[in-house]
Steps between C-alpha positions, in 0.01 A plus 500: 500500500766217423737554737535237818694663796630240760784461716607266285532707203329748302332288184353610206248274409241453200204241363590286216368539218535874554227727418499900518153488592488246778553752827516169721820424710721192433472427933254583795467542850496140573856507309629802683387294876705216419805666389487757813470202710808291340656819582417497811233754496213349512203626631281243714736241473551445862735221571480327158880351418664679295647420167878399424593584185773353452335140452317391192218786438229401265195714417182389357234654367682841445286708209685692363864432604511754765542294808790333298653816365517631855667148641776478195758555739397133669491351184173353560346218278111648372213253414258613274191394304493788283717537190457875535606487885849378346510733220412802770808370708763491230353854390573645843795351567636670213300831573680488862883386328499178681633219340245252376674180663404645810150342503443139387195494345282204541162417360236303716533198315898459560613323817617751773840567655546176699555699888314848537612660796269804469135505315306773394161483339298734349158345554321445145139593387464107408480290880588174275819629352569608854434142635672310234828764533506439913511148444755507203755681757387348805786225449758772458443659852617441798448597864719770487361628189322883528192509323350792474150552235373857408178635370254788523251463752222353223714259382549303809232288651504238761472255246856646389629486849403092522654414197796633658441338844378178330877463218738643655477581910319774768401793339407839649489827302594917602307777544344669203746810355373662236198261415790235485618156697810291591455133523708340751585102492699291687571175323443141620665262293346193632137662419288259335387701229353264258525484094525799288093455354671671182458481172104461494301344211111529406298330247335840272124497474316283203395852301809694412564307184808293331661538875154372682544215780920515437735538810698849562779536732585816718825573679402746844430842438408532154139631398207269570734200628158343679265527242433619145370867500198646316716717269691210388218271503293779293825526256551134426136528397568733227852436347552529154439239289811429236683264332820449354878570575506833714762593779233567779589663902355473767602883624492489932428074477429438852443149538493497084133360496453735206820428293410167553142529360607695185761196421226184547255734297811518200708255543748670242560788701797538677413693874721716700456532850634815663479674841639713762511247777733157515203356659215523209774395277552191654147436545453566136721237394396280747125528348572469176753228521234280676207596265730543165734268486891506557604504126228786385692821478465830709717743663545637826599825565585680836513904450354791427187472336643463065755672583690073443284501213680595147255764299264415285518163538182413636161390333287527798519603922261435732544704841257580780703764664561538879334868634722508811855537573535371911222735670535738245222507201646630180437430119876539430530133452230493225642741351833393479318120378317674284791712333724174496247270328500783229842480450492125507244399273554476134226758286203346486576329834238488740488609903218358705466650839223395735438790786270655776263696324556826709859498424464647169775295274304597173628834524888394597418275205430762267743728606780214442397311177224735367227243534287307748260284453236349777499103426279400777369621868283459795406725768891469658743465201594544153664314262693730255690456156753794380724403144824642442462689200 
C-alpha cells in the first residue's frame, strides 16, 4: 500500500501525521507520470525536453514528500506551503535511510534558489497560490530551464494552463495516463508578465461584530483569500463573550480574522495564532498587526495544529476546522484539533468550534472531552462549546 516502485528507487513512503486508520497513499498517479517521465518513461510525452538533473532541481508543491524522496539523489531544493509537507519529507527521508541534507527545505514565503535549472510543480487545489508561486520563481528561470507541472486530470483547467502561458512562457500539456497530466513550459524571460496581485486585502462586512468594517489581509492560497465566508462570518457572530487575562488561540488561523476579534473584544488576552500553512500565518500577522497594533502581544506559530503549544496552558481556542485534506474529505484533521485543544487547554478551559451541521462534531466532541454543547445555529452550521474537564 506504501510502497513506491520506480526506476529510480524503490521508496517507502507514508502521510504525516501518521494514522493506522487512514488507508490513503502518501503519492498518486499524477506523481507516478512525472517521475516515469524524468526517467524517461513517460507516457504521452512526445517530444517534451527532457530533464537534466544535474542542474539545480527544485520541486514545488510536493504533498507529501514523495516527489522529493524519490529525487534525493539530485539534491533538489522543495518549496512548500504546508508545515506538514516538510514534516512528511524529513519523515521519509529517514524511513528510506537518506540523509536529511539531501533536500533543502524551503517554505513559500523564503526567497528561492537564485538559478533553477529544472522546475517541477505539482499544481495546487488553490489557482492563487499557484499564480503568486509562478511569479515568485519566474525571475529564477531561464530559457534553458525545464519546467514541467503535474496534476490529475480534474485538477488542471485551462485557466491553469494560462497562468502558465501568461508568467512564465508557451505551455502545452501530455496525454492523460491514468486520469493524470504533464504540463510542459518553455520559458521566455523577456515575457511581460506583470505584478504578482498578491497578498490581497478586503474590508469585512459591518455585522460580524468588534472586527466589523476592519481590513484583513490574505497571502494566495489560503481559505477564503477573496472574501469572508459564511462559516466565519456566522462564527464571528457568536464568539464568546469574556474578559480578563486569558492565553487565547486561534487553532487553524487562516487570515486570523477570528484571533483578532477575540483580542479587540478583551483586550487583556493574549492570542496565539497557529496553522499548518506559512501562508495563513503570515496573513495572520499581517491582519492583526494592521488592526491591533505593533506593540499588543500575540504569537505566531507555524506547525502542527498544538502540537507548538505547551499543555494546559490555554484558557480558551477557537477553531473552525478544515473537512478536506487536497481532494480527499476526511475528519482526521478535526479530530486531531479536537484531541490537541484538549490537551492544550487548562480544566475549565473552553473549545469553541463552529462546523457544517451534517458533519457531526458533537459526537467527536463527546467522544474527546465528554461534553458538547450547541451555542448557536442556523439551517447550515453550528456553533459548539466542549470544556476540558
Amino acid at each position: 500500500m506504501n510502497h513506491l516502485t520506480t526506476s529510480l528507487g524503490e521508496y517507502d513512503l507514508v502521510r504525516f501525521p501518521e494514522d493506522p486508520r487512514d488507508r490513503l497513499r502518501a503519492w498518486d498517479a499524477a506523481d507516478e507520470y512525472l517521475l516515469r517521465h524524468l526517467e524517461g518513461a513517460g507516457d504521452g510525452t512526445g517530444d517534451a525536453p527532457r530533464a537534466d538533473l544535474s542542474g539545480t532541481v527544485v520541486v514545488v508543491g510536493d504533498r507529501w514528500g514523495a516527489l522529493a524522496t524519490a529525487l534525493a539523489a539530485c539534491r533538489p531544493t522543495q518549496i512548500t506551503d504546508s508545515f506538514l509537507t516538510q514534516q512528511a519529507t524529513r519523515v521519509n527521508l529517514e524511513r528510506n535511510g537518506i540523509d536529511a541534507s539531501a533536500v533543502r527545505l524551503l517554505s513559500t514565503r523564503e526567497a528561492p534558489p537564485e538559478r533553477i535549472d529544472v522546475l517541477l510543480i505539482r499544481v495546487p487545489k488553490s489557482l492563487a497560490l499557484l499564480e503568486d508561486q509562478l511569479h515568485r520563481l519566474a525571475p529564477h528561470v531561464h530559457a534553458g530551464t525545464v519546467v514541467v507541472g503535474t496534476g490529475m486530470v480534474k485538477e488542471i483547467h485551462t485557466s491553469t494552463l494560462r497562468l502558465f502561458e501568461r508568467i512564465l512562457g508557451t505551455t502545452r500539456t501530455s496525454l492523460a495516463a491514468k486520469k493524470a497530466r504533464l504540463i510542459f513550459c518553455t520559458p521566455d524571460p523577456g515575457l511581460a508578465r506583470g505584478s504578482d496581485p498578491w497578498p490581497h486585502s478586503y474590508a469585512l462586512p459591518s455585522d460580524v461584530g468588534v472586527v466589523s468594517g476592519l481590513t484583513v489581509t490574505n497571502h494566495a492560497g489560503i481559505f477564503c483569500a477573496e472574501r469572508l465566508d459564511i462559516g466565519t462570518r456566522f462564527f464571528l457572530r457568536h464568539l464568546p463573550r469574556r474578559r480578563g487575562a486569558e492565553r487565547v488561540v486561534d487553532l487553524g488561523c487562516g487570515n486570523g480574522v477570528v484571533g483578532l476579534a477575540a483580542a479587540l473584544a478583551n483586550p487583556e488576552a493574549e492570542v496565539v495564532f497557529t496553522d499548518e500553512s506559512f501562508q495563513a500565518v503570515a496573513s495572520a500577522e499581517a491582519t492583526f498587526r494592521a488592526n491591533a497594533g505593533a506593540d499588543r502581544k500575540a504569537e505566531f506559530l507555524v506547525g502542527d495544529g498544538l502540537s507548538v503549544v505547551p499543555e494546559g496552558t490555554v484558557d480558551l481556542v477557537l477553531n473552525n476546522p478544515p473537512f478536506h485534506s487536497h481532494q480527499a474529505t476526511t475528519d482526521a484533521t478535526a479530530r486531531r484539533m479536537f484531541g490537541g485543544a484538549r490537551d492544550a487547554l487548562r480544566p475549565g478551559g473552553e473549545l469553541w468550534v463552529i462546523g457544517n451541521r451534517h458533519l457531526g462534531y458533537h459526537v467527536m466532541l463527546r467522544r474527546i472531552f465528554g461534553n458538547s454543547e450547541l451555542v448557536a445555529s442556523d439551517p447550515k452550521f453550528v456553533v459548539l462549546r466542549a470544556v476540558r474537564r
